[in-house]
DSSP file (Angstrom, degrees, kcal/mol; ACC not computed):
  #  RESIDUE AA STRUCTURE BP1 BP2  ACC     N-H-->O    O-->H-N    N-H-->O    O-->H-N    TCO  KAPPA ALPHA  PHI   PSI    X-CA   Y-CA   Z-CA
    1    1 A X              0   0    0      0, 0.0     2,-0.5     0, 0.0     0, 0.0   0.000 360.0 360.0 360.0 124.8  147.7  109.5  113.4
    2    2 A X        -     0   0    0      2,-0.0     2,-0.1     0, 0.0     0, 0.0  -0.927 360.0-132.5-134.5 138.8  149.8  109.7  116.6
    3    3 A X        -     0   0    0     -2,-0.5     2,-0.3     2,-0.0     0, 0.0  -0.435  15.0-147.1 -81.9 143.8  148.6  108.5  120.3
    4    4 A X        -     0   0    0     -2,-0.1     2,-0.7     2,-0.0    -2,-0.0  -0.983   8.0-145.7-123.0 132.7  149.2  110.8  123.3
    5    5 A X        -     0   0    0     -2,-0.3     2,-0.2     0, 0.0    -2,-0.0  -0.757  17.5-161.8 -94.0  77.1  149.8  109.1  126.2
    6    6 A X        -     0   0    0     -2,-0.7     3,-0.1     1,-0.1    -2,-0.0  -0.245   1.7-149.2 -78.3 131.0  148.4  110.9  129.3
    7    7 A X    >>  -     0   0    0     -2,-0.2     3,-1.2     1,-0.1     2,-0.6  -0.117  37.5 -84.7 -88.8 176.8  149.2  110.6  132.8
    8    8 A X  T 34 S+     0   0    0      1,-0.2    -1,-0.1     2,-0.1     0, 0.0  -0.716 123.1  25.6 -74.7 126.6  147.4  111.0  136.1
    9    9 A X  T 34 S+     0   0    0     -2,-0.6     4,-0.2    -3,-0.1     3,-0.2   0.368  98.4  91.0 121.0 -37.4  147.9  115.0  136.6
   10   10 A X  T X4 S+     0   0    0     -3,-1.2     3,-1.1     1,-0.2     4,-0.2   0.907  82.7  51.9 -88.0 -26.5  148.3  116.1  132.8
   11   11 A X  G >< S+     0   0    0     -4,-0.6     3,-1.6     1,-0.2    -1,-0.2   0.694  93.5  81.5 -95.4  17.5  144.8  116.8  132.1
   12   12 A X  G 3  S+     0   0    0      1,-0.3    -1,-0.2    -3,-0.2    -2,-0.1   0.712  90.5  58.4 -75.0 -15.2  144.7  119.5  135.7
   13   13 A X  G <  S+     0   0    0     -3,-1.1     2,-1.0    -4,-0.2    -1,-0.3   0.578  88.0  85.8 -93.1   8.3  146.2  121.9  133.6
   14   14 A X    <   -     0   0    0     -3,-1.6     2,-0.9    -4,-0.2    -1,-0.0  -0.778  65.5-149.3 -96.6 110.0  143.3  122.0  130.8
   15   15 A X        -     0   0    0     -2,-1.0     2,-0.8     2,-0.0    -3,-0.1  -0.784  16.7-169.4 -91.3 117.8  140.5  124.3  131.6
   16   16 A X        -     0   0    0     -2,-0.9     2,-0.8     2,-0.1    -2,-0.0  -0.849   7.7-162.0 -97.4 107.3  137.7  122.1  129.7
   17   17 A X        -     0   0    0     -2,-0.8     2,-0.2     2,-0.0    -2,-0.0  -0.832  16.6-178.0-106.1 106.8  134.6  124.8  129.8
   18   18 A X        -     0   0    0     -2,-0.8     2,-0.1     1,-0.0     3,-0.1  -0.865  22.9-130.0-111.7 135.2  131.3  122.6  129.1
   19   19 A X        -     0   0    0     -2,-0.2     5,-0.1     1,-0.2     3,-0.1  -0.380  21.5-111.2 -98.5-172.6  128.3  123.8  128.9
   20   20 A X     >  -     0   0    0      1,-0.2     4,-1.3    -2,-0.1    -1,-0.2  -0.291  29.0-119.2 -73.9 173.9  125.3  122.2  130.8
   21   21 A X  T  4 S+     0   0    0      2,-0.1    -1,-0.2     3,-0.1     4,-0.2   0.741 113.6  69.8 -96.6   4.2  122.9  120.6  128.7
   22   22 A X  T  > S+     0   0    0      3,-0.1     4,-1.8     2,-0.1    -1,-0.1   0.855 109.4  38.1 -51.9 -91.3  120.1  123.2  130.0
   23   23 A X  T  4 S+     0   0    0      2,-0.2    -2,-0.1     1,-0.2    -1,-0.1   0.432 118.9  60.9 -76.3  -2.2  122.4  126.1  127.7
   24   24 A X  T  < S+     0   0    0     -4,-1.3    -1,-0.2    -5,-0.1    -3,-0.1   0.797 123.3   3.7 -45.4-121.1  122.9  123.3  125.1
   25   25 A X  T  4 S+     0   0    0     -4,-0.2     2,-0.4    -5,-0.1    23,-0.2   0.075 110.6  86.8 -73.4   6.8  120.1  122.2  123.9
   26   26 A X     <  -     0   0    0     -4,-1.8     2,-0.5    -5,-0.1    21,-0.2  -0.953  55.0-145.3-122.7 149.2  117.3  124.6  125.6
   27   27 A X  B     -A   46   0A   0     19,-3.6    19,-1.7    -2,-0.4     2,-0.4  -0.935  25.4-151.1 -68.7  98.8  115.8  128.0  124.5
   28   28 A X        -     0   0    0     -2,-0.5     2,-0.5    17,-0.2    17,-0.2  -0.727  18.7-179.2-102.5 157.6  115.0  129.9  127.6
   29   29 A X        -     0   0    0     -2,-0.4    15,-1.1    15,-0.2     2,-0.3  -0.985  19.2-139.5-136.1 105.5  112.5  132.3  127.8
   30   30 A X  E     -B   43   0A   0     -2,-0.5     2,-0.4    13,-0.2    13,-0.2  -0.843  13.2-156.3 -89.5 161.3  111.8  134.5  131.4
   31   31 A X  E >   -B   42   0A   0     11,-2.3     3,-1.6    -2,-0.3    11,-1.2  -0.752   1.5-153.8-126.5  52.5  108.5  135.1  132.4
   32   32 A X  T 3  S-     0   0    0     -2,-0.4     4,-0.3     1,-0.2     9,-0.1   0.054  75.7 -14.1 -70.6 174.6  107.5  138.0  134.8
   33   33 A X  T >> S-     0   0    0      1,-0.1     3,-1.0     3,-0.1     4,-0.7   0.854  80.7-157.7  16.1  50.9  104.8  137.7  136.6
   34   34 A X  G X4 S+     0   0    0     -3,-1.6     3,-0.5     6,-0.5    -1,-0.1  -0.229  72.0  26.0 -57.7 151.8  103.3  135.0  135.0
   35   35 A X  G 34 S-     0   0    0      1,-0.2    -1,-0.2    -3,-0.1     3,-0.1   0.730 129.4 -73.9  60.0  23.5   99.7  134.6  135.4
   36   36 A X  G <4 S+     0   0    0     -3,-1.0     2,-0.5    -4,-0.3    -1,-0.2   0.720  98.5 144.2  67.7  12.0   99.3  138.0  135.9
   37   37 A X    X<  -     0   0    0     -4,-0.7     3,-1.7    -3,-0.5    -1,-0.2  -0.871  52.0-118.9-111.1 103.3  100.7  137.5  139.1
   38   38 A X  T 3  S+     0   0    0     -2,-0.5     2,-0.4     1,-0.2    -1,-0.1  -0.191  97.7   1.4 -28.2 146.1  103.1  139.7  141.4
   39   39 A X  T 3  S+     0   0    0      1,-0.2     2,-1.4    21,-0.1    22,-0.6   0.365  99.0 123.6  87.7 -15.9  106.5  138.2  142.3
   40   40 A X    <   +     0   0    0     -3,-1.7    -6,-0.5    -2,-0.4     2,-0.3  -0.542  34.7 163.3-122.2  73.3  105.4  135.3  140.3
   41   41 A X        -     0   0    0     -2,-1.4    16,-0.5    -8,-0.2     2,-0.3  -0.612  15.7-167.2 -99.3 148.5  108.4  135.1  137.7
   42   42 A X  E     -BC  31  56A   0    -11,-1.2   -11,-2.3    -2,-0.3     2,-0.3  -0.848  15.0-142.2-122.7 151.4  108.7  132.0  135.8
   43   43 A X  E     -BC  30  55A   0     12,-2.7    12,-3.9    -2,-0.3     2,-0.4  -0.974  16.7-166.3-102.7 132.6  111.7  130.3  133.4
   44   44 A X  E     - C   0  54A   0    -15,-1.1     2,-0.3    10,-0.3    10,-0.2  -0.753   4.8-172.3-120.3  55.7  110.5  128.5  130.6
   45   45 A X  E     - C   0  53A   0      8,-1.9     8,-4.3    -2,-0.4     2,-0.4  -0.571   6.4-163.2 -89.4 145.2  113.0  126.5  128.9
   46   46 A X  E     -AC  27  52A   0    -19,-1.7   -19,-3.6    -2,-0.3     6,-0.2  -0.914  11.9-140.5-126.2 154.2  111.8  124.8  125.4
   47   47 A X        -     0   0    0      4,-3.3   -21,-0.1    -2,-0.4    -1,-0.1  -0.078  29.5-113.3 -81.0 174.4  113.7  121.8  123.8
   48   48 A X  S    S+     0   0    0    -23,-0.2   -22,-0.1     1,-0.2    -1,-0.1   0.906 120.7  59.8 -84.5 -20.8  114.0  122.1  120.0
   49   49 A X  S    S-     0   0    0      1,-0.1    -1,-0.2     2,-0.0    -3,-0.0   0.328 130.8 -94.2 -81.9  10.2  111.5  118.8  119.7
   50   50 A X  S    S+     0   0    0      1,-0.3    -1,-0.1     0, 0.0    -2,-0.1   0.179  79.9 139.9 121.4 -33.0  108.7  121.2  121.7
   51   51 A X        -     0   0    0     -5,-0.1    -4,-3.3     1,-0.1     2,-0.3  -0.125  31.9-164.6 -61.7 148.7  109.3  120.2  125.2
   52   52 A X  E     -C   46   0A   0     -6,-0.2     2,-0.4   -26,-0.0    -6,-0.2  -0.866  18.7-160.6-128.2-177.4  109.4  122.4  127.8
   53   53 A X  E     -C   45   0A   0     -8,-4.3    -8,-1.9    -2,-0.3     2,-0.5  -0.954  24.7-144.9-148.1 123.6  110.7  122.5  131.8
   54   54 A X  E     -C   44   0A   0     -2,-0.4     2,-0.3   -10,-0.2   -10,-0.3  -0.741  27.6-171.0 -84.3 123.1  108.9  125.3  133.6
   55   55 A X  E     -C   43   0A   0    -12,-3.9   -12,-2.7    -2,-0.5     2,-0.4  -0.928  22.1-128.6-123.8 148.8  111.6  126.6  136.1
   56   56 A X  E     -C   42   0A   0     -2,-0.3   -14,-0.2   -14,-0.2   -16,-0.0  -0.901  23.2-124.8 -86.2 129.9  111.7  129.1  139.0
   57   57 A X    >   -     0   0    0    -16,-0.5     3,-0.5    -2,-0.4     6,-0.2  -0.340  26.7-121.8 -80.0 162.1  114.5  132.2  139.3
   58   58 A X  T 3  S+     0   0    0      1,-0.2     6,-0.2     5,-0.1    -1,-0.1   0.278 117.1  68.3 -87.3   8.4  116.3  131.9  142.7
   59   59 A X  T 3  S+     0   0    0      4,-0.1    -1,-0.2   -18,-0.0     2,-0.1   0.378  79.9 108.8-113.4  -0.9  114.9  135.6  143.2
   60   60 A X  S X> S-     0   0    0     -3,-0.5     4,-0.7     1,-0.1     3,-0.5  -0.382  76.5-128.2 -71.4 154.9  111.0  133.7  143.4
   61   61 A X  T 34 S+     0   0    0    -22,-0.6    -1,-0.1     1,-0.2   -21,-0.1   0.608 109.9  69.1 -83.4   2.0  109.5  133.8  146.9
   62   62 A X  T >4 S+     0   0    0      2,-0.1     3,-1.1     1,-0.1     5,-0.2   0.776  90.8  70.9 -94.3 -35.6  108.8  130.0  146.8
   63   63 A X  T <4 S+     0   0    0     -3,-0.5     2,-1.4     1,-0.3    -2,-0.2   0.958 106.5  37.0 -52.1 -85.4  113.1  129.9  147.0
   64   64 A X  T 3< S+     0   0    0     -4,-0.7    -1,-0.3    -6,-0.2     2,-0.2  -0.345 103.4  66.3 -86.6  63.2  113.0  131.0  150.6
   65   65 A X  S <  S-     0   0    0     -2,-1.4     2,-1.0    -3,-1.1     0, 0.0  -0.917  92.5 -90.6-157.2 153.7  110.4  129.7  152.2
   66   66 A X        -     0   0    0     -2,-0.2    42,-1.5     1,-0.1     2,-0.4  -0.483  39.1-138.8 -61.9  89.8  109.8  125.4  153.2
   67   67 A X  E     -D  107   0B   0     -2,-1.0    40,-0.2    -5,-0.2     3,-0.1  -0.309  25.0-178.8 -51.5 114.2  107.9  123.9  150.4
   68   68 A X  E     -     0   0B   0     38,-2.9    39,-0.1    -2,-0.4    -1,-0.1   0.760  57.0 -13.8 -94.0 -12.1  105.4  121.6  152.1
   69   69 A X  E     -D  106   0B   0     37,-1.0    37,-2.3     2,-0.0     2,-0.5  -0.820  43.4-142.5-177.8 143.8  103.7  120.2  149.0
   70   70 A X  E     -D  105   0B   0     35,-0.3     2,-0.5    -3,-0.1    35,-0.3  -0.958  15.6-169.9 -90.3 117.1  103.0  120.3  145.4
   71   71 A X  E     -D  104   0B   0     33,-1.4    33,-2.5    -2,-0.5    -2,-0.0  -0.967  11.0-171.6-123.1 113.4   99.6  119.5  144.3
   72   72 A X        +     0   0    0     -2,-0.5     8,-2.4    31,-0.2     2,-0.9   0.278  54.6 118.0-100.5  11.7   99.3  119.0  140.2
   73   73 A X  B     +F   79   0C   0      6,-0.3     6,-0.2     1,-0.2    -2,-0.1  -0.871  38.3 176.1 -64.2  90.1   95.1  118.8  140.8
   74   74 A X        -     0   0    0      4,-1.0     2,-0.2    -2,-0.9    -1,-0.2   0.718  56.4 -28.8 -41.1 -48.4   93.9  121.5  139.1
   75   75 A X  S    S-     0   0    0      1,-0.1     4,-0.1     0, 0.0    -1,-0.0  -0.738  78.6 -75.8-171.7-168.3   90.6  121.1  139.4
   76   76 A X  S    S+     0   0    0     -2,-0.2     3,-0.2     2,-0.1    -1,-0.1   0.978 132.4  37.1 -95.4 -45.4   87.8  118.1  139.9
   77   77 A X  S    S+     0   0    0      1,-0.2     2,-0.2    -3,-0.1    -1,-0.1   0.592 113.7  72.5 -24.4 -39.6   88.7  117.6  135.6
   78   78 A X        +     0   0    0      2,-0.0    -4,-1.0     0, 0.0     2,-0.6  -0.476  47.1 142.5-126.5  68.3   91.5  118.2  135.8
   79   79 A X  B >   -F   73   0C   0     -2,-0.2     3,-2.1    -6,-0.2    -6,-0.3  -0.663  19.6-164.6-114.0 130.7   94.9  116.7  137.1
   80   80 A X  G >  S+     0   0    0     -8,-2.4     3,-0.5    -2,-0.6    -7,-0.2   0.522  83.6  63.0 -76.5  -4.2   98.0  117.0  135.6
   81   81 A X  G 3  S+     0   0    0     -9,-0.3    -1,-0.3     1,-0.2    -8,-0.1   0.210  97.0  64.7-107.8  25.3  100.1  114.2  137.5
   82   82 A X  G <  S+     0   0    0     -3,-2.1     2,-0.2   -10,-0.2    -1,-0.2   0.170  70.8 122.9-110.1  27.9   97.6  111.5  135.9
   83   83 A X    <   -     0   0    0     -3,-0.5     2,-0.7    -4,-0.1    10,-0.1  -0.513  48.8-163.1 -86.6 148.7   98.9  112.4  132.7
   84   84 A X        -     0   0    0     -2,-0.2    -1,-0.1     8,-0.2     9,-0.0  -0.842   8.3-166.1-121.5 106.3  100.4  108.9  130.9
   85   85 A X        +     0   0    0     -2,-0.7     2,-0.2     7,-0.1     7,-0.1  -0.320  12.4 174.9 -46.0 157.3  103.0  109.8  127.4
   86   86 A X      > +     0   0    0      1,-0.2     5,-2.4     5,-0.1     3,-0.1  -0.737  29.3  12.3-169.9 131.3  103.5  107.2  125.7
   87   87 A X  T > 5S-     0   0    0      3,-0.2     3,-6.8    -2,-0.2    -1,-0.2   0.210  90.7 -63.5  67.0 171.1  105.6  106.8  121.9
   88   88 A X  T 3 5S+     0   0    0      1,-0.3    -1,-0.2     2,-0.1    -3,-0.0   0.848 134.6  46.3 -51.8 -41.0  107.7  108.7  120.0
   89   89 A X  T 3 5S-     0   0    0     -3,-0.1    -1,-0.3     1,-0.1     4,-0.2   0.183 116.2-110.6 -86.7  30.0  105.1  111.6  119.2
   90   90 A X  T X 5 -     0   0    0     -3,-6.8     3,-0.7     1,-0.1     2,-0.3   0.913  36.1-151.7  52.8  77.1  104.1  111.7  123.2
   91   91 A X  T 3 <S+     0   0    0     -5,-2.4    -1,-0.1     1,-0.2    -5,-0.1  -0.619  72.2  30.2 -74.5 148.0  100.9  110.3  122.9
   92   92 A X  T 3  S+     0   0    0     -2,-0.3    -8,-0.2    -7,-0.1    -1,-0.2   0.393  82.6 149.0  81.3  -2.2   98.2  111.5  125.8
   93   93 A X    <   -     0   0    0     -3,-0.7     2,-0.3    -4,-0.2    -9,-0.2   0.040  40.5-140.5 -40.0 179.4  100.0  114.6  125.9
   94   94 A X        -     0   0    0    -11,-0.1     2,-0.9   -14,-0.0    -1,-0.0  -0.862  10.5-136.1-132.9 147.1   97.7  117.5  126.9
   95   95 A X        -     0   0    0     -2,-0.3     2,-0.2     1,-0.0    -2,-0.0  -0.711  25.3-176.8-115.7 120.6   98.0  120.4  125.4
   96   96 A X        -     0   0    0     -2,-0.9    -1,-0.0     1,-0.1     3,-0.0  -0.442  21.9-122.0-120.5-177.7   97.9  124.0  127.1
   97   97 A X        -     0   0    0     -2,-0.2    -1,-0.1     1,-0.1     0, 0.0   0.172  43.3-102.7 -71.3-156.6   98.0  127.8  127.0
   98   98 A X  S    S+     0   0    0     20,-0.2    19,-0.3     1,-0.0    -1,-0.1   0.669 126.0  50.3 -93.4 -37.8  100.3  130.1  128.6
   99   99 A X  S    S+     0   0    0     19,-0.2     2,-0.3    17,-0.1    19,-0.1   0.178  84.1 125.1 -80.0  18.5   97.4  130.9  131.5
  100  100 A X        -     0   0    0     17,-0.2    17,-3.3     2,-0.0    -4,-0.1  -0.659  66.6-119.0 -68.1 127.7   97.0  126.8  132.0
  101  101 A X        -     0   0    0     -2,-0.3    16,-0.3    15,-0.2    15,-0.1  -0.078  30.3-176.8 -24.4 165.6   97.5  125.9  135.9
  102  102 A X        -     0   0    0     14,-0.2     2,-0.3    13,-0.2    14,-0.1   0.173  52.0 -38.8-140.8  15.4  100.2  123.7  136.4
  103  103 A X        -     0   0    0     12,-0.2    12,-2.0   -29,-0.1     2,-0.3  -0.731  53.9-108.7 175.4 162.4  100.3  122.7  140.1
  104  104 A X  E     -DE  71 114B   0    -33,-2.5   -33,-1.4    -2,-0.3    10,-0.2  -0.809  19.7-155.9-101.1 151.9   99.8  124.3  143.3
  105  105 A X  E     -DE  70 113B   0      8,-1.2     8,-1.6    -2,-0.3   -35,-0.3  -0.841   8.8-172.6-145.6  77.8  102.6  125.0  145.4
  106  106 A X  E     -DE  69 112B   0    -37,-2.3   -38,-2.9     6,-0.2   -37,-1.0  -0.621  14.7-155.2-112.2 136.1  101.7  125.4  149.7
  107  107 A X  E     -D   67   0B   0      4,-2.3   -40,-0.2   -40,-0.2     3,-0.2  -0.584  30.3-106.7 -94.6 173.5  104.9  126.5  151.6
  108  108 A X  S    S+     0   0    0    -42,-1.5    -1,-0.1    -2,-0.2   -41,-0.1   0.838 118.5  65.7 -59.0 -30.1  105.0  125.5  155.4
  109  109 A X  S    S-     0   0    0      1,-0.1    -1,-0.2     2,-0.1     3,-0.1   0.907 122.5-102.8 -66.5 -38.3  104.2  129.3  156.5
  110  110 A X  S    S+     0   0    0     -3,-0.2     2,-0.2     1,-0.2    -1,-0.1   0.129  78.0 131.6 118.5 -13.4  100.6  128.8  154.7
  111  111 A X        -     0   0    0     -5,-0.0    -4,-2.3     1,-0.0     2,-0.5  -0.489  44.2-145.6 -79.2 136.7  101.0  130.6  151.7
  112  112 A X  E     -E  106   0B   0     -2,-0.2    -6,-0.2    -6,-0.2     2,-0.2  -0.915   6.7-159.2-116.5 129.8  100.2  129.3  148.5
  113  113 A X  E     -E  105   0B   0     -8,-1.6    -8,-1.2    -2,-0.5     2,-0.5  -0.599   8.9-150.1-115.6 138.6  101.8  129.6  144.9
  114  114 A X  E     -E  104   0B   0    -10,-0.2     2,-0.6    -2,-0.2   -10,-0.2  -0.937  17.5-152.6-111.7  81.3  100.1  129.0  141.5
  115  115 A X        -     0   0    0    -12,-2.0   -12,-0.2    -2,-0.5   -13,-0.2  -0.702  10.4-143.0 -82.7 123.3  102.8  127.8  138.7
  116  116 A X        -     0   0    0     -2,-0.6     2,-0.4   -14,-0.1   -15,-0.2  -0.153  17.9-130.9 -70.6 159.6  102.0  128.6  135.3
  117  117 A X              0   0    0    -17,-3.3   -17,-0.2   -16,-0.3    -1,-0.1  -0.114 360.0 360.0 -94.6  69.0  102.7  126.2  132.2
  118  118 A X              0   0    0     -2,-0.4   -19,-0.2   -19,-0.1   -20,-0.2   0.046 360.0 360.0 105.9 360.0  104.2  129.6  130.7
């Protein structure tokens, strides 16, 4: 076994390429028009243990325009930011379609956006 002793400098010549852990460890899936929806393309990345992170393409109309609020109240039943996980198997989870709500989206101009959970 022999130790390399590296200086301030040496390692500028190393092109290191890492990937993120998004293209690690996630699947990604796109989504046009989700929800049946013009314009309303979704990213979907799923973990291998199930999770997923609902994402927007930079090419969505919510990407240029002032987001002014997110509202995860679906409905008078139903609201998704009171949801509480808890232990290894996520307990409380709730479990949805591909046409489930998953927040409302009001830009400053007045227009309002619908994200799907995929």
């Amino acid at each position: 076994l022999r130790m390399l002793t590296l200086g301030p400098g040496d390692l500028e010549d190393i092109d290191v390429q890492q990937d993120s852990v998004l293209n690690r460890y996630y699947t990604k899936k796109y989504y046009p028009n989700a929800g049946k929806v013009e314009d309303n393309d979704q990213i979907i990345a799923q973990h291998h243990n199930g999770l997923c992170v609902v994402m927007i393409p930079p090419s969505h109309p919510i990407c240029s325009k002032t987001v002014q609020s997110v509202d995860f109240k679906i409905s008078e039943n139903c609201d998704r930011s009171d949801i509480v996980l808890s232990g290894k198997k996520k307990r409380g989870a709730q479990f949805v379609n591909p046409n489930s709500k998953m927040c409302n989206v009001l830009c400053a101009d007045g227009t309002a956006y619908v994200l799907y959970c995929g």
